[in-house]
C-alpha positions as CSV (number, residue, x, y, z in Angstrom):
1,X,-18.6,-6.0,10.8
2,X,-16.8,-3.0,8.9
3,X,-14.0,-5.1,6.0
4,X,-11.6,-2.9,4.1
5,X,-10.6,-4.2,1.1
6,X,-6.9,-2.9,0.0
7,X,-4.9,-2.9,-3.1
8,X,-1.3,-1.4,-2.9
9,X,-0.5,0.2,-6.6
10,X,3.4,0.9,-6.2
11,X,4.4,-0.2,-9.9
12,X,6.7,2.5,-11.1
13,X,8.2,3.8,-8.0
14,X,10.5,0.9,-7.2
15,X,14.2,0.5,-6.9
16,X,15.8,1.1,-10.0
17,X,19.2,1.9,-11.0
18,X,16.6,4.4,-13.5
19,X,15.8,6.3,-10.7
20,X,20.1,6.4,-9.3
21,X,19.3,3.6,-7.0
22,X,22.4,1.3,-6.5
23,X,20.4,-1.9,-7.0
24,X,17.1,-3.1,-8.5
25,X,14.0,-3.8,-6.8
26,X,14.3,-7.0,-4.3
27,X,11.1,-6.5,-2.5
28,X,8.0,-8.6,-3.4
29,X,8.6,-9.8,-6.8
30,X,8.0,-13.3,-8.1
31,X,11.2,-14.9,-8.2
32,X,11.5,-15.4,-4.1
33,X,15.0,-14.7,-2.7
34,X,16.4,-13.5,-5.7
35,X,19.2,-10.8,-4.6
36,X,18.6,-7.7,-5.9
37,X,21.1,-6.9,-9.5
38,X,23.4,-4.2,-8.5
39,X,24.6,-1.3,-10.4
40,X,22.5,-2.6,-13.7
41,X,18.8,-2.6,-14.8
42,X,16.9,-6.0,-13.5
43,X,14.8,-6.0,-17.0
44,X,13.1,-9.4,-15.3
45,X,12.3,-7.4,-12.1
46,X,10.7,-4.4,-14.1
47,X,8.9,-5.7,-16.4
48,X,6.9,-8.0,-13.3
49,X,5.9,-4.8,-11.5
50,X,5.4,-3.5,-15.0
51,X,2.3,-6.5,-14.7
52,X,0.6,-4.9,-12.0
53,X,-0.2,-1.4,-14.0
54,X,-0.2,-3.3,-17.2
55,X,-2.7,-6.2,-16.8
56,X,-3.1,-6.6,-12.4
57,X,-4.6,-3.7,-11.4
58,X,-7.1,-3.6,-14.5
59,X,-8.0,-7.4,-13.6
60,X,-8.7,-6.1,-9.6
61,X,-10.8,-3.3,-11.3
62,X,-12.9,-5.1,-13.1
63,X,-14.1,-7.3,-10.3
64,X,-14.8,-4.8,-7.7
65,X,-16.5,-2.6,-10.0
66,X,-18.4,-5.8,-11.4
67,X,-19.5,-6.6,-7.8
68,X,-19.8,-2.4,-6.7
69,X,-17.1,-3.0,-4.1
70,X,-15.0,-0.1,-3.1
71,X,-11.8,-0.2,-1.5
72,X,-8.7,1.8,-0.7
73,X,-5.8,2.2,-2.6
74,X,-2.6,3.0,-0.9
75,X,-0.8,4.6,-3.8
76,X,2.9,5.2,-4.3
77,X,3.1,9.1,-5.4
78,X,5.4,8.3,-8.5
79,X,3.7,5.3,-9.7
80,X,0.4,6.6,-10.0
81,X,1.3,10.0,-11.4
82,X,3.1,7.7,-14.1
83,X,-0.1,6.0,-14.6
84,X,-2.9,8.4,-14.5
85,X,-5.1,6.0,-16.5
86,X,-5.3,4.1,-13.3
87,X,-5.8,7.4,-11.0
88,X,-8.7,8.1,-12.7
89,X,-10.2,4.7,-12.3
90,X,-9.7,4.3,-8.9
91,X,-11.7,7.9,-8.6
92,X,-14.2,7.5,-11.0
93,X,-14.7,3.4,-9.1
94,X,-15.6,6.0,-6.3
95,X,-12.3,4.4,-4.5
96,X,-10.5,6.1,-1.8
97,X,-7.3,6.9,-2.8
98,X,-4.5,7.1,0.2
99,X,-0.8,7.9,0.4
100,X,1.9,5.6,0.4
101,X,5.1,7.4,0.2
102,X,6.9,8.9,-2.7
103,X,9.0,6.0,-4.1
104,X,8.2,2.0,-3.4
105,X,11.6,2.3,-1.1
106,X,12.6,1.2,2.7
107,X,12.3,4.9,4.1
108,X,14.2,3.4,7.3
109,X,17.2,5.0,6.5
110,X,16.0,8.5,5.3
111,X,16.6,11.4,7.0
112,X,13.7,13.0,8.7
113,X,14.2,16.1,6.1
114,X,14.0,14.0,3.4
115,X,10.9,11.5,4.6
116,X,9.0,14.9,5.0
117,X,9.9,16.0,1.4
118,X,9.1,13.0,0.3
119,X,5.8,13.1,1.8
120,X,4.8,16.7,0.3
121,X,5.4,15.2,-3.0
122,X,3.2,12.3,-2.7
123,X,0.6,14.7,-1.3
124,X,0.6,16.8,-4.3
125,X,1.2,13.9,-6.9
126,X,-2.0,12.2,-5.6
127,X,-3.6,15.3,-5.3
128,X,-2.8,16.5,-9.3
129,X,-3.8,12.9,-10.7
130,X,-6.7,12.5,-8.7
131,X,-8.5,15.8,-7.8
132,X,-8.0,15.7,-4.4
133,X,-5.7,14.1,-1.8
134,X,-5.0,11.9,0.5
135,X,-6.7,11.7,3.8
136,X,-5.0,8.5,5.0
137,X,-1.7,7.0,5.1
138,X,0.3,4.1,4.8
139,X,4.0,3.9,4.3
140,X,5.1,0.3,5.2
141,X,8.5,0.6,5.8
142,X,8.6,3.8,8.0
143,X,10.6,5.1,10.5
144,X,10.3,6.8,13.8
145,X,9.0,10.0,12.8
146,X,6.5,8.6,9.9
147,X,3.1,9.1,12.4
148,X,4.9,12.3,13.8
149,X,5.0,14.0,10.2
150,X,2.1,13.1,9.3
151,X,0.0,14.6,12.1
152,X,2.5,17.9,11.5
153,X,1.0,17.8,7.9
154,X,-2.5,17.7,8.5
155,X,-5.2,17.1,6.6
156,X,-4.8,13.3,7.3
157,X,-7.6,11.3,9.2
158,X,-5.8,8.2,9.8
159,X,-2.9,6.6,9.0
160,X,-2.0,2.9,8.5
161,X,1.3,2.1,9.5
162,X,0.2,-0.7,12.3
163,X,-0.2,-4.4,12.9
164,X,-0.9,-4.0,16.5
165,X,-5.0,-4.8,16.2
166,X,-7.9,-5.5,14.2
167,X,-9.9,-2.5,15.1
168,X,-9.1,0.9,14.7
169,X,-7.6,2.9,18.1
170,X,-6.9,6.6,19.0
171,X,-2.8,7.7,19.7
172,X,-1.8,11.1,21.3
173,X,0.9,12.5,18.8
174,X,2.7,15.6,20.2
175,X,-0.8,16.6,22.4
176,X,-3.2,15.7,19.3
177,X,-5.7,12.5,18.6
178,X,-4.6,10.8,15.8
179,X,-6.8,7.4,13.9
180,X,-4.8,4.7,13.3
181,X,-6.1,2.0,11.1
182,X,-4.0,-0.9,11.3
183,X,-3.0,-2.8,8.0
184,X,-3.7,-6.7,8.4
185,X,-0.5,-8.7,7.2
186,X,-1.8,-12.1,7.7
187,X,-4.8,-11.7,5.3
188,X,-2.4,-10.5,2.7
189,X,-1.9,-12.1,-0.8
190,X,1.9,-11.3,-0.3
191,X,2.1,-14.9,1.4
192,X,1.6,-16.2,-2.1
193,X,5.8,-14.7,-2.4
194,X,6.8,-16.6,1.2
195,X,7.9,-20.2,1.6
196,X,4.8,-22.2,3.2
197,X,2.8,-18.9,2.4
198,X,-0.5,-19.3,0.5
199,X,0.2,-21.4,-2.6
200,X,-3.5,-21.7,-4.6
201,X,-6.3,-19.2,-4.8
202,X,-8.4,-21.6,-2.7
203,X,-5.7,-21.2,0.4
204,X,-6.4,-17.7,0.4
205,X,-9.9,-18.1,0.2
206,X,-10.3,-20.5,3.0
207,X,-8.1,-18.3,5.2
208,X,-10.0,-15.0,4.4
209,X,-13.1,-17.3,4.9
210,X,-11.5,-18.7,8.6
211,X,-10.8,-15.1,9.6
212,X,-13.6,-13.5,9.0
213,X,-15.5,-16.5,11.4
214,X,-13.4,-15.7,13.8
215,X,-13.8,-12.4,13.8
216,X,-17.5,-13.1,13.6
217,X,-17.1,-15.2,16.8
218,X,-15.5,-12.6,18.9
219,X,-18.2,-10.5,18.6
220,X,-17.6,-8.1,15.9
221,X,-14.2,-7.2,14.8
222,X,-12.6,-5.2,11.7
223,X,-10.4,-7.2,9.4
224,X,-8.1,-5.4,6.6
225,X,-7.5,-7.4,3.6
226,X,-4.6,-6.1,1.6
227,X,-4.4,-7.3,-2.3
């Protein structure tokens, strides 16, 4: 059985009125269903994703490098060039290191122009902090022409932006065979943010420990677990 471990590192490239966004971040923070603060600074909002490169992603370092476990990072371009202390942690860890997008933002809306540009500038911010770039992808709130631009930029093996299966399965983009990888959202620790979610550390555990039997069961399957 083939498990990929994930951590998503997106602190500092969130909605922020900073950044001329008209509201603060509302998307997987700790107070649930909290609306998002618009037109000011949410200093309560901030300073939790401020955690994750402050104290989180340090803590998830630690134990896979204390047990040699690698995983893959889908990084926010922004957020990691504003913490290159953790860029070259994940690198030196050995850790694969994957694109996902620009900005910590709903890209649903964007214009095709703009998700491209976008795009190029994770590319390169990855690719300055790191020492090389991305070979996989991952933006999470997409659109339609996310896989397309992709493919069109090359120099990607797979991208991410799928719930549709537990193993890994070939597309034809504009004539061309493209990996996808999909991303597993019900081994994810963001049910620890969603009523009747995961509420202890040993829920999670017994339903990473479930899946994985089951996967064992059916024979041999892939299962991503996303941190």
């Amino acid at each position: 059985m083939a498990l990929s471990f994930v951590l998503n590192y997106e602190e500092g490239g969130e909605n922020t009125p900073l950044e001329g966004d008209p509201a603060s971040e509302a998307f997987l923070h700790e107070v649930v269903g909290a609306p998002p603060t618009e037109g000011r600074r949410n200093l309560n909002t901030e300073s939790m994703y401020e955690f994750g490169s402050r104290a989180g992603f340090w803590r998830v370092h630690r134990i896979f490098t204390a047990h040699e476990l690698p995983l893959t990072v889908f990084a926010v371009g922004q957020a990691l060039e504003r913490n290159p202390d953790a860029a070259r942690a994940m690198i030196d860890a050995g850790w694969e290191v994957a694109g996902h997008g620009w900005r910590w933002i709903d890209y649903g809306e964007m214009s095709e122009a703009d998700e491209r540009a976008d795009l190029h500038r994770a590319i390169e911010a990855i690719g300055h902090v790191c020492g090389v770039r991305p070979v996989g992808w991952y933006t999470g709130r997409g659109t339609e022409a996310t896989r397309r631009l992709v493919v069109e930029e090359g120099g990607f093996l797979y991208d991410s932006d799928s719930y549709a299966d537990e193993l890994p399965y070939w597309v034809d983009v504009a004539g061309r065979d493209h990996l996808v990888v999909p991303y597993t959202l019900d081994a994810n620790d963001f049910k620890f943010l969603l009523p009747n979610g995961f509420v202890t550390a040993g829920d999670f555990t017994e339903y990473l420990i479930d899946a994985l039997e089951q996967l064992r069961t059916d024979g041999g399957r892939m299962l991503s677990v996303g941190l």
